[in-house]
PyMOL Python script that loads the backbone (N, CA, C, O; Angstrom):
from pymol import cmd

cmd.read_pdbstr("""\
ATOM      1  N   UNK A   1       0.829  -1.190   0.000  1.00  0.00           N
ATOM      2  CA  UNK A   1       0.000   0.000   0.000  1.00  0.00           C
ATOM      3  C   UNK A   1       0.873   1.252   0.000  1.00  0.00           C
ATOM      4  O   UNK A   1       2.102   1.275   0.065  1.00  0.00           O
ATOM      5  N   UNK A   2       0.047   2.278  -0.083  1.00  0.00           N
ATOM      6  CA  UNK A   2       1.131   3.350  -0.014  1.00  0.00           C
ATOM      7  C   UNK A   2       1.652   4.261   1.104  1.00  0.00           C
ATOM      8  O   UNK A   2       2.216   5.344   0.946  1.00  0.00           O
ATOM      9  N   UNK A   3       1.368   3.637   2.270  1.00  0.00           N
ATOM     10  CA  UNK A   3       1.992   4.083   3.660  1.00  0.00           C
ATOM     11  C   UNK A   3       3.078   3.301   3.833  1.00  0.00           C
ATOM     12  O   UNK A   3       4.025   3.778   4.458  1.00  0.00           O
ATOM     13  N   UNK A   4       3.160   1.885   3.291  1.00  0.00           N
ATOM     14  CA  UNK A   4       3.968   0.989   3.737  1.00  0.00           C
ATOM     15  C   UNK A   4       5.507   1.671   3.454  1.00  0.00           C
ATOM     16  O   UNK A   4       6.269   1.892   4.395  1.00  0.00           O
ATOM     17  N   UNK A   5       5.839   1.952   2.151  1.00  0.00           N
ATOM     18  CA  UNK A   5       7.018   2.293   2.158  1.00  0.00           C
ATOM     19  C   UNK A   5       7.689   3.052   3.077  1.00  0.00           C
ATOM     20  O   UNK A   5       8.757   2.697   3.576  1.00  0.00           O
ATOM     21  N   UNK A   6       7.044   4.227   3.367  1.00  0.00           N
ATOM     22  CA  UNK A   6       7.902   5.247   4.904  1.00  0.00           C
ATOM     23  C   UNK A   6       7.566   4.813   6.007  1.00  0.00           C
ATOM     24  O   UNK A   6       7.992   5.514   6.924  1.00  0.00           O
ATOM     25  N   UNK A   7       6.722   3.572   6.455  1.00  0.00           N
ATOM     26  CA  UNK A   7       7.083   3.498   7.639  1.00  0.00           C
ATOM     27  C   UNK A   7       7.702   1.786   7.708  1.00  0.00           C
ATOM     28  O   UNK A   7       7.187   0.901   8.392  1.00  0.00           O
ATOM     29  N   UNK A   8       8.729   1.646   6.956  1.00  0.00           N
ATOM     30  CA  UNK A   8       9.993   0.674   6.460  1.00  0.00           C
ATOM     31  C   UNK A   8      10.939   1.412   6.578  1.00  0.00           C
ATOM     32  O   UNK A   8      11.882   1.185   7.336  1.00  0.00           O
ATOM     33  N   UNK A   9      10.836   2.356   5.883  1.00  0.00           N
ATOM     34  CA  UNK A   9      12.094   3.375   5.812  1.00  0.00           C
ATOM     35  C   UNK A   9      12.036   4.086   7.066  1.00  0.00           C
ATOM     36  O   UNK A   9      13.152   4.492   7.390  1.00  0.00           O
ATOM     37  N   UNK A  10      10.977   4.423   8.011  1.00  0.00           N
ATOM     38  CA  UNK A  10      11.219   4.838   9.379  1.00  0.00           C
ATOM     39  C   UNK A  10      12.298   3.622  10.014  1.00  0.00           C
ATOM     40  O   UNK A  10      13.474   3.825  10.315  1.00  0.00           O
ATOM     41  N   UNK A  11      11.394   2.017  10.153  1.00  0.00           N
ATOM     42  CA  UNK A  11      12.000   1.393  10.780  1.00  0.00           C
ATOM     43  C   UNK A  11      13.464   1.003  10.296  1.00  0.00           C
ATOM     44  O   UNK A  11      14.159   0.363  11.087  1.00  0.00           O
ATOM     45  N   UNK A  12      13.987   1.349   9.037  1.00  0.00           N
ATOM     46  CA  UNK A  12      15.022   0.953   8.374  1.00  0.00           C
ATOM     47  C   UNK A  12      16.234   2.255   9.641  1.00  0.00           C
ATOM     48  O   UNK A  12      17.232   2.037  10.328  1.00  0.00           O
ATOM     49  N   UNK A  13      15.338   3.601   9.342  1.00  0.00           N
ATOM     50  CA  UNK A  13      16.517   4.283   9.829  1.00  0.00           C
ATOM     51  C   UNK A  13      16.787   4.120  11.874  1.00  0.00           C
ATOM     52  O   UNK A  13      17.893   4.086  12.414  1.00  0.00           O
ATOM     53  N   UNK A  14      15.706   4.063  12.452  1.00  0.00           N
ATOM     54  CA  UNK A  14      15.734   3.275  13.635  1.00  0.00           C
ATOM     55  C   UNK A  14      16.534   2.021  13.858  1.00  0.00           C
ATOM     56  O   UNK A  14      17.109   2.040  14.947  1.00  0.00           O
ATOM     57  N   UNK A  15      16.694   1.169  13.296  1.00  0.00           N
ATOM     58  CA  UNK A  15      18.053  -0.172  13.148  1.00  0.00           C
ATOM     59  C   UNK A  15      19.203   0.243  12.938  1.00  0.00           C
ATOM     60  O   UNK A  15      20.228  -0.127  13.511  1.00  0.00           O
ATOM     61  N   UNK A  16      19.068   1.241  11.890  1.00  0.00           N
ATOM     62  CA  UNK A  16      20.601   1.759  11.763  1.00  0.00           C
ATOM     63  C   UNK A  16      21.127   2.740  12.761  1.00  0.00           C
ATOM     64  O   UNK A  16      22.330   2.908  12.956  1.00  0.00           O
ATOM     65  N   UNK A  17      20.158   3.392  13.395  1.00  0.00           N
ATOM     66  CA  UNK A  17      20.482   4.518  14.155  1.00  0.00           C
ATOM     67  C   UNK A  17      20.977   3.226  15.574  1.00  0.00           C
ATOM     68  O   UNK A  17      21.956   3.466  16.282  1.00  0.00           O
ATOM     69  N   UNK A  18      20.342   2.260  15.724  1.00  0.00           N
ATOM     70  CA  UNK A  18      20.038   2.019  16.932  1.00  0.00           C
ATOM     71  C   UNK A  18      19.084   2.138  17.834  1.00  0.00           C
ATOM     72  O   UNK A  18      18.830   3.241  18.318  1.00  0.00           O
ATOM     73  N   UNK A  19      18.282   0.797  18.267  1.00  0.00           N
ATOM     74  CA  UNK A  19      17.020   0.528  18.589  1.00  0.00           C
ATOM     75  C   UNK A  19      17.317   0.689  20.579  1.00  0.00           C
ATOM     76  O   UNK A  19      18.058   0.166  21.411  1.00  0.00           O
ATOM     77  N   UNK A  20      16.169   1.786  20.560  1.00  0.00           N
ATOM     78  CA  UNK A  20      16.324   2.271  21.852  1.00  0.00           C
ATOM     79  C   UNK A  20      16.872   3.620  22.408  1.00  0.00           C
ATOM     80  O   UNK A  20      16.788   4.014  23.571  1.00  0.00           O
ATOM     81  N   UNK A  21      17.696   4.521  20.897  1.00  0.00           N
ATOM     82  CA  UNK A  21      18.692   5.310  21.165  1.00  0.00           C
ATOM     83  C   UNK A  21      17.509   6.725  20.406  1.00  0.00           C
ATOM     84  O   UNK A  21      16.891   6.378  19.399  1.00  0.00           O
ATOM     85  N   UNK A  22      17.389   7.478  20.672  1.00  0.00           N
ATOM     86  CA  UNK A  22      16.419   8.447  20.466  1.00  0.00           C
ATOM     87  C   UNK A  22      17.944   9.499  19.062  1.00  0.00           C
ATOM     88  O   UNK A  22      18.066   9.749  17.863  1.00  0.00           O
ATOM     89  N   UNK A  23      18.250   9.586  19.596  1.00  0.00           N
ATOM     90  CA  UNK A  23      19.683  10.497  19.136  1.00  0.00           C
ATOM     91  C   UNK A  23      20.204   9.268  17.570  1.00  0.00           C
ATOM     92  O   UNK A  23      20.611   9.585  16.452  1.00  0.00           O
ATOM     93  N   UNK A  24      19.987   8.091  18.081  1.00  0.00           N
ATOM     94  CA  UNK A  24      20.485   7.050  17.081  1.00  0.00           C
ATOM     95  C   UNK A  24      19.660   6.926  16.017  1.00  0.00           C
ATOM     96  O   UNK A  24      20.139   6.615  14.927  1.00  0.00           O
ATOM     97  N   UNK A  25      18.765   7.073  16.118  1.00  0.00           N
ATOM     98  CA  UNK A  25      17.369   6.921  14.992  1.00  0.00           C
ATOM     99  C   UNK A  25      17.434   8.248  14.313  1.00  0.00           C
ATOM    100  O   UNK A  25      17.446   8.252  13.082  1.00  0.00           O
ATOM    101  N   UNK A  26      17.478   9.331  14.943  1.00  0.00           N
ATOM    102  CA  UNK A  26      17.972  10.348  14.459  1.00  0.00           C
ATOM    103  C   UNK A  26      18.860  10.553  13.163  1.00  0.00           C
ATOM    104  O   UNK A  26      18.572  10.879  12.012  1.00  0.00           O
ATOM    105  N   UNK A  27      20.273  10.180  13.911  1.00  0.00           N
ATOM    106  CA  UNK A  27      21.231  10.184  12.903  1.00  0.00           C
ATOM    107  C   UNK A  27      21.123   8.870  11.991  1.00  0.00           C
ATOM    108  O   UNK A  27      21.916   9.018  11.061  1.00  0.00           O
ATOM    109  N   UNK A  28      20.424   7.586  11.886  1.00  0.00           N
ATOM    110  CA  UNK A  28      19.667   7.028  11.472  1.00  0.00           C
ATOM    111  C   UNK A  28      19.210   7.403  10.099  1.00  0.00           C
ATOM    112  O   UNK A  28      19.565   6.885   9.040  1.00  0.00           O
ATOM    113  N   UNK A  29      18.424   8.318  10.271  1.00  0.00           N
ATOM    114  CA  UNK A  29      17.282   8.636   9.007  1.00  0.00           C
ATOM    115  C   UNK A  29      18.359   9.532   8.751  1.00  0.00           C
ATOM    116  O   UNK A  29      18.805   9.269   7.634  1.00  0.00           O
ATOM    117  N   UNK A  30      19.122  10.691   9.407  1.00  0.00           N
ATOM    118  CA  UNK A  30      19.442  11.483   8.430  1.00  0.00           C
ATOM    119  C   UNK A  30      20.911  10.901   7.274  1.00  0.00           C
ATOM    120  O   UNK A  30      21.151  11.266   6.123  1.00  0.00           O
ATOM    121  N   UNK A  31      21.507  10.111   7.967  1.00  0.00           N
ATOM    122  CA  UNK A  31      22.173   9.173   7.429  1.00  0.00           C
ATOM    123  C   UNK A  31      21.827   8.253   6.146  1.00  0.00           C
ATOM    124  O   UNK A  31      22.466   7.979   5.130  1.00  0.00           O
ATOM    125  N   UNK A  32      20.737   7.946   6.551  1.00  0.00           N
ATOM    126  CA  UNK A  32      19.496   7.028   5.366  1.00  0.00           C
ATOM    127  C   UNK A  32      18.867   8.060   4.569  1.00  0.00           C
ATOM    128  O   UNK A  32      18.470   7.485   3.555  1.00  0.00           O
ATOM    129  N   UNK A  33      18.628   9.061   4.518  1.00  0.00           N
ATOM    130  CA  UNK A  33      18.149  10.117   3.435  1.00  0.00           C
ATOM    131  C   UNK A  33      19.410  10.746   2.592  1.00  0.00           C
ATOM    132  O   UNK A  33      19.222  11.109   1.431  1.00  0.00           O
ATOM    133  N   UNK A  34      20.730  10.867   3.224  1.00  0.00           N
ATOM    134  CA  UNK A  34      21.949  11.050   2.444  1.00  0.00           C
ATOM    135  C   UNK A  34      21.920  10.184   1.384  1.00  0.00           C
ATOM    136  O   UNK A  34      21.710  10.425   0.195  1.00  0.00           O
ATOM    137  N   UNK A  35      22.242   8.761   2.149  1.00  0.00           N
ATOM    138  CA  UNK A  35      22.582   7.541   0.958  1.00  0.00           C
ATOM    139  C   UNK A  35      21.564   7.627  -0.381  1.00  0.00           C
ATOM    140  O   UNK A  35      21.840   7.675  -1.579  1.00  0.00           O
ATOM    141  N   UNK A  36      20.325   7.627   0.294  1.00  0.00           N
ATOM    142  CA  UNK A  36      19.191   7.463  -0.493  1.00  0.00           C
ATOM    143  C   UNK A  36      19.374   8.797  -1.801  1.00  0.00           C
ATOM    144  O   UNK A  36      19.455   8.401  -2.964  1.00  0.00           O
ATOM    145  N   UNK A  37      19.419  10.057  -1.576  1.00  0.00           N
ATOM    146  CA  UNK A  37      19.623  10.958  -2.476  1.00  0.00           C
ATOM    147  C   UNK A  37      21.125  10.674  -3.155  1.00  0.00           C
ATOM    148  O   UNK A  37      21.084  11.000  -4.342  1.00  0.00           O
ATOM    149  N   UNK A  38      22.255  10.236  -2.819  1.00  0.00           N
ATOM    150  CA  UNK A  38      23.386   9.986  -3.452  1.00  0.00           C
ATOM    151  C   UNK A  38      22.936   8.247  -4.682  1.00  0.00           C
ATOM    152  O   UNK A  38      23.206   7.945  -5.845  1.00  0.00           O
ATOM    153  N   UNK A  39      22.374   7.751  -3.852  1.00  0.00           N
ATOM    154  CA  UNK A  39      22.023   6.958  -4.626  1.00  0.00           C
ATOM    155  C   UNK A  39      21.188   6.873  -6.178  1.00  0.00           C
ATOM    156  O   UNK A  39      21.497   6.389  -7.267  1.00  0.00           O
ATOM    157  N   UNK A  40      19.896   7.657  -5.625  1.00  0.00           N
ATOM    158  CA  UNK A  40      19.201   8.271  -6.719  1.00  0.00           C
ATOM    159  C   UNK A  40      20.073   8.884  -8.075  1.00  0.00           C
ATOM    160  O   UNK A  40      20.106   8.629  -9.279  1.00  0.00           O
ATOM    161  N   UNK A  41      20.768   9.859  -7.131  1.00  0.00           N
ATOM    162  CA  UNK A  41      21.598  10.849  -8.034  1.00  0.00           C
ATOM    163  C   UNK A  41      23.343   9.756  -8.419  1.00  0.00           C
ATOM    164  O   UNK A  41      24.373  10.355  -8.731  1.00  0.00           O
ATOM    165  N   UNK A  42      23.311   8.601  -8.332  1.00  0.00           N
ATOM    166  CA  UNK A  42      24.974   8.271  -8.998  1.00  0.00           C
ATOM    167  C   UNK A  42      23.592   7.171  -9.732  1.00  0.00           C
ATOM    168  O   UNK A  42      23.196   7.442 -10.865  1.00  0.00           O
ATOM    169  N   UNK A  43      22.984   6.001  -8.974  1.00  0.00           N
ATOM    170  CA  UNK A  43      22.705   4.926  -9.347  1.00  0.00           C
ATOM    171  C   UNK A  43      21.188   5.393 -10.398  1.00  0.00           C
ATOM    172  O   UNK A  43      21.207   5.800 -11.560  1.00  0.00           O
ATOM    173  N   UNK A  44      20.072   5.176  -9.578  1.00  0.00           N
ATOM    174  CA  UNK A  44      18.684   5.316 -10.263  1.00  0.00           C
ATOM    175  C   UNK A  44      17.955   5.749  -9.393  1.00  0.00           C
ATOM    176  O   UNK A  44      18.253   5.641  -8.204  1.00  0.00           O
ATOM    177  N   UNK A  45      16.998   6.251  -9.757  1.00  0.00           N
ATOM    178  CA  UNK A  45      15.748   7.042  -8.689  1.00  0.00           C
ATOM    179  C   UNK A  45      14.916   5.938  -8.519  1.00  0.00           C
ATOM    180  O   UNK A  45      14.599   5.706  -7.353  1.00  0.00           O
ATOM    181  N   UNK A  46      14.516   5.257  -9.315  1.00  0.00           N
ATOM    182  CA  UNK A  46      13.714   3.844  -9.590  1.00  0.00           C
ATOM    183  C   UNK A  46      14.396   2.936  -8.708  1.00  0.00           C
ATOM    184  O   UNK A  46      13.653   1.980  -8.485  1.00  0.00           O
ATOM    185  N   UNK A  47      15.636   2.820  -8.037  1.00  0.00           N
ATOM    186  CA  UNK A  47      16.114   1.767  -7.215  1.00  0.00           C
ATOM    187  C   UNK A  47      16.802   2.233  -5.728  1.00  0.00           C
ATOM    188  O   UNK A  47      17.665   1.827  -4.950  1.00  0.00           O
ATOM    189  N   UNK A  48      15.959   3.219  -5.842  1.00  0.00           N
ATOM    190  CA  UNK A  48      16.107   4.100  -3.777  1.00  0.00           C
ATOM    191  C   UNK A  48      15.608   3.115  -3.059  1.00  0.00           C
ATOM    192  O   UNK A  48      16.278   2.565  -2.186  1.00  0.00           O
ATOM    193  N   UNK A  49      13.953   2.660  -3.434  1.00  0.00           N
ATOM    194  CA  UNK A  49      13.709   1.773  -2.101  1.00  0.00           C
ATOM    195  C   UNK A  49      14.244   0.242  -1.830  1.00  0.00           C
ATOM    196  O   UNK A  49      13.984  -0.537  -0.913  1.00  0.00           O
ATOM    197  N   UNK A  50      15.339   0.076  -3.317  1.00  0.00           N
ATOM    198  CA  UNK A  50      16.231  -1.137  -3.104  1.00  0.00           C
ATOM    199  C   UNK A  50      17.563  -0.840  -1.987  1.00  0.00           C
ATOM    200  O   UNK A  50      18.081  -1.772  -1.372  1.00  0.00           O
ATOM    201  N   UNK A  51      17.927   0.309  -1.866  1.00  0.00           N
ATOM    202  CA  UNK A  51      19.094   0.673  -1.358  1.00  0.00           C
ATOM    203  C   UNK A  51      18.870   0.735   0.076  1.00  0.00           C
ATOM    204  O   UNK A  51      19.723   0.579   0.950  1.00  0.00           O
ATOM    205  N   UNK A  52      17.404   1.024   0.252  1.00  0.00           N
ATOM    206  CA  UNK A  52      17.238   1.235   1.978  1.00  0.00           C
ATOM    207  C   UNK A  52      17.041  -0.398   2.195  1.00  0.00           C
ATOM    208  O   UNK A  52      17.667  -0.765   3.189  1.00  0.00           O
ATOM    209  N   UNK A  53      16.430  -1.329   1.616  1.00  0.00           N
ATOM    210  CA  UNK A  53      16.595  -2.716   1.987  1.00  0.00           C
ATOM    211  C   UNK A  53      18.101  -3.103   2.124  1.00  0.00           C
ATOM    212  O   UNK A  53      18.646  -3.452   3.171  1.00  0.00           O
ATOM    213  N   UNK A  54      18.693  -2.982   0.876  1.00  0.00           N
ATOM    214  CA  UNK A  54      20.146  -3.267   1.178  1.00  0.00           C
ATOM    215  C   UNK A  54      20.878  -2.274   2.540  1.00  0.00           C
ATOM    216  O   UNK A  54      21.901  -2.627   3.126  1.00  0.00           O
ATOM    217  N   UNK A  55      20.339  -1.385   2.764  1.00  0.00           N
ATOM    218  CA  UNK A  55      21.628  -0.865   4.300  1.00  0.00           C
ATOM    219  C   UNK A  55      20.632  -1.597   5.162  1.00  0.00           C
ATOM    220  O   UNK A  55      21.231  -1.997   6.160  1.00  0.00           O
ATOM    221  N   UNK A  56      19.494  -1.904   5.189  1.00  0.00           N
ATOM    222  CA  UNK A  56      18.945  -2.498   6.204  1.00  0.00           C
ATOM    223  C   UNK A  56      19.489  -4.209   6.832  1.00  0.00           C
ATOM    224  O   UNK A  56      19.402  -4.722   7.948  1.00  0.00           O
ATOM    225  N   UNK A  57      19.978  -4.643   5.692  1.00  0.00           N
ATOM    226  CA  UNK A  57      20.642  -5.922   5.384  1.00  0.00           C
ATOM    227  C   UNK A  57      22.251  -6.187   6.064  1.00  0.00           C
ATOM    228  O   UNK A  57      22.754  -7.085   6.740  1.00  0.00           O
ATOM    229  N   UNK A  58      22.823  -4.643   5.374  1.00  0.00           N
ATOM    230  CA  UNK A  58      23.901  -4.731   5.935  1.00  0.00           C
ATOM    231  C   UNK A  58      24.281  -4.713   6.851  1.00  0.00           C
ATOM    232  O   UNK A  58      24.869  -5.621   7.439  1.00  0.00           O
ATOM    233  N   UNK A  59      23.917  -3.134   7.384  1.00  0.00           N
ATOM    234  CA  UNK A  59      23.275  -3.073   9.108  1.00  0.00           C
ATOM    235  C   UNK A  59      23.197  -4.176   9.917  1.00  0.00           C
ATOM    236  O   UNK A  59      23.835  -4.194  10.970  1.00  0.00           O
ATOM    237  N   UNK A  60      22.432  -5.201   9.544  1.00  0.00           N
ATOM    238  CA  UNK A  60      21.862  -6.358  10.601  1.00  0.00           C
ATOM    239  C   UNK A  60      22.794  -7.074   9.925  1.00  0.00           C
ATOM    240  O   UNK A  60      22.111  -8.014   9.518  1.00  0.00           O
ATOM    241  N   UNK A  61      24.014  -7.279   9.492  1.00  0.00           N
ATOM    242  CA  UNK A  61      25.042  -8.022   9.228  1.00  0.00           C
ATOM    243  C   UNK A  61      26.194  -7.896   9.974  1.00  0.00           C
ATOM    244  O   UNK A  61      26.850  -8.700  10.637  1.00  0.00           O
ATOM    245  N   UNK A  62      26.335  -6.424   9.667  1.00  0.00           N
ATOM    246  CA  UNK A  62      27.544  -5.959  10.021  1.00  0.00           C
ATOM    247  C   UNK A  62      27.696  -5.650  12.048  1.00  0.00           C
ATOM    248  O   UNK A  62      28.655  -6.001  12.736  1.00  0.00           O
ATOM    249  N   UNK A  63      26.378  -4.889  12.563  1.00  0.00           N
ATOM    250  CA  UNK A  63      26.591  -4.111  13.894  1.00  0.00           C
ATOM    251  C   UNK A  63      24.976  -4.358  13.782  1.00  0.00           C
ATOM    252  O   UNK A  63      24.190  -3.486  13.411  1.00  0.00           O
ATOM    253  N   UNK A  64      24.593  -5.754  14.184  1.00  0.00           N
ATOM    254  CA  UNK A  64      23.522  -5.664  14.605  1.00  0.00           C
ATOM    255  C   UNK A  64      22.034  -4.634  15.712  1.00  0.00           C
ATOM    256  O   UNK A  64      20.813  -4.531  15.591  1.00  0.00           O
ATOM    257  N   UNK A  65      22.982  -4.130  16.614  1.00  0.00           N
ATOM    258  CA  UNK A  65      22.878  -3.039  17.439  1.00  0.00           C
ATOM    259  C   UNK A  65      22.956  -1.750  17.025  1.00  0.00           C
ATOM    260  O   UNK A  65      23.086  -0.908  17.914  1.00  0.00           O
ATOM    261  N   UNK A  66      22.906  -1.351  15.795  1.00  0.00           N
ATOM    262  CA  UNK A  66      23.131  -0.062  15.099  1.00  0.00           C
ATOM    263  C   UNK A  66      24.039   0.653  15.318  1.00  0.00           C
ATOM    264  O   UNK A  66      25.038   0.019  15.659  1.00  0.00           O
ATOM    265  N   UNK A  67      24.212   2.037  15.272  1.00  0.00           N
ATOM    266  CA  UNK A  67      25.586   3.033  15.139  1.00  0.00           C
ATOM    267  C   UNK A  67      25.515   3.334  16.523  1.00  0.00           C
ATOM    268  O   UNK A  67      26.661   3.240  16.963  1.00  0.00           O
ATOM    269  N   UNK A  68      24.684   3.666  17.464  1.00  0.00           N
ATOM    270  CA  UNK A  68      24.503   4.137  18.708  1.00  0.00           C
ATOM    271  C   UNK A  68      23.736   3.471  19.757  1.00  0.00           C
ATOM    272  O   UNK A  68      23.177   3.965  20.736  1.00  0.00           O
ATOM    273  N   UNK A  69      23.844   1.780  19.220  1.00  0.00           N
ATOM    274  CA  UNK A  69      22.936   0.841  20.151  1.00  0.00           C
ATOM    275  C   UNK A  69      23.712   0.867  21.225  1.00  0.00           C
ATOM    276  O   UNK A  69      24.784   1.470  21.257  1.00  0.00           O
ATOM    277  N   UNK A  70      23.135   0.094  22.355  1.00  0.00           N
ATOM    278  CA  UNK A  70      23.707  -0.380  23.465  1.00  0.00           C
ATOM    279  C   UNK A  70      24.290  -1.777  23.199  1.00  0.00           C
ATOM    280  O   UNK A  70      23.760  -2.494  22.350  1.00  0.00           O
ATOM    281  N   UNK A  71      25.585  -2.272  24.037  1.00  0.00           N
ATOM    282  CA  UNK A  71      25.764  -3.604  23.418  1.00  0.00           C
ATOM    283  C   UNK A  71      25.097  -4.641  24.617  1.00  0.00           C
ATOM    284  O   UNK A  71      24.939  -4.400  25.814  1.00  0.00           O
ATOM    285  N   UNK A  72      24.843  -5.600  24.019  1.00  0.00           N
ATOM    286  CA  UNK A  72      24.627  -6.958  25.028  1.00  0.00           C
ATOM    287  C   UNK A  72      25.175  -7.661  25.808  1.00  0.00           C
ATOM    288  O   UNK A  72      25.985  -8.427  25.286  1.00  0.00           O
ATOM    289  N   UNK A  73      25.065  -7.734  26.973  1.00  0.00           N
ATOM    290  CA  UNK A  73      25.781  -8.700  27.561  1.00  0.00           C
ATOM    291  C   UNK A  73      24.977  -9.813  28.369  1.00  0.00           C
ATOM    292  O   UNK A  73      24.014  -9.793  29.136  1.00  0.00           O
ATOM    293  N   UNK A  74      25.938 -10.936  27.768  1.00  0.00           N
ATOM    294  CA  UNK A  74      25.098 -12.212  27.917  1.00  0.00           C
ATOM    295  C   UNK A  74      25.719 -12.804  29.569  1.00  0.00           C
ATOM    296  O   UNK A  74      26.927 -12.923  29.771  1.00  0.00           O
ATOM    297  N   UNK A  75      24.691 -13.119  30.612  1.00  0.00           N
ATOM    298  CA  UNK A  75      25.482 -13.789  31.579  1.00  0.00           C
ATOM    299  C   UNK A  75      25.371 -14.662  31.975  1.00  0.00           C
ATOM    300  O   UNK A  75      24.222 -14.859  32.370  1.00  0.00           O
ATOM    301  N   UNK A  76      26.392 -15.856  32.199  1.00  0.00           N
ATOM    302  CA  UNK A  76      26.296 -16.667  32.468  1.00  0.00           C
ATOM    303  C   UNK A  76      25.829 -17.336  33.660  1.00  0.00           C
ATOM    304  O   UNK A  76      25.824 -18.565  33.716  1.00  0.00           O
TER     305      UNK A  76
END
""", "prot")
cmd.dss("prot")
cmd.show_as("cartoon", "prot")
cmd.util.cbc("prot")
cmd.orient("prot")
């Protein structure tokens, strides 16, 4: 539908910012609206909402906890 896309791309920039971090979600989206316009403008405008899946991917690859998560600690 047509709400769905921005509120993906909300939760896309919240993961990257870091889930829980008010300041992280923040820099999050504004981080995720950079890529997204560099993208448009080197790659295609037609393949922006591929690029926020792909950092969403990477993100949860790379620093599961986002740029400003808290880390986990597991105890034994």
């Amino acid at each position: 539908t047509t709400g769905s896309m921005p509120g993906i791309k909300a939760f896309t920039a919240a993961v990257f910012g870091g889930i829980g971090s008010i300041p992280g979600a923040l820099l999050g989206g504004i981080l995720l609206g950079v890529i997204e316009i560099f993208a448009g403008a080197y790659i295609s405008t037609q393949r922006a909402n591929a690029i926020v899946f792909l950092v969403l991917i990477i993100v949860l690859l790379v620093k599961p906890t986002g740029l400003l998560g808290k880390k986990i600690r597991e105890k034994v």
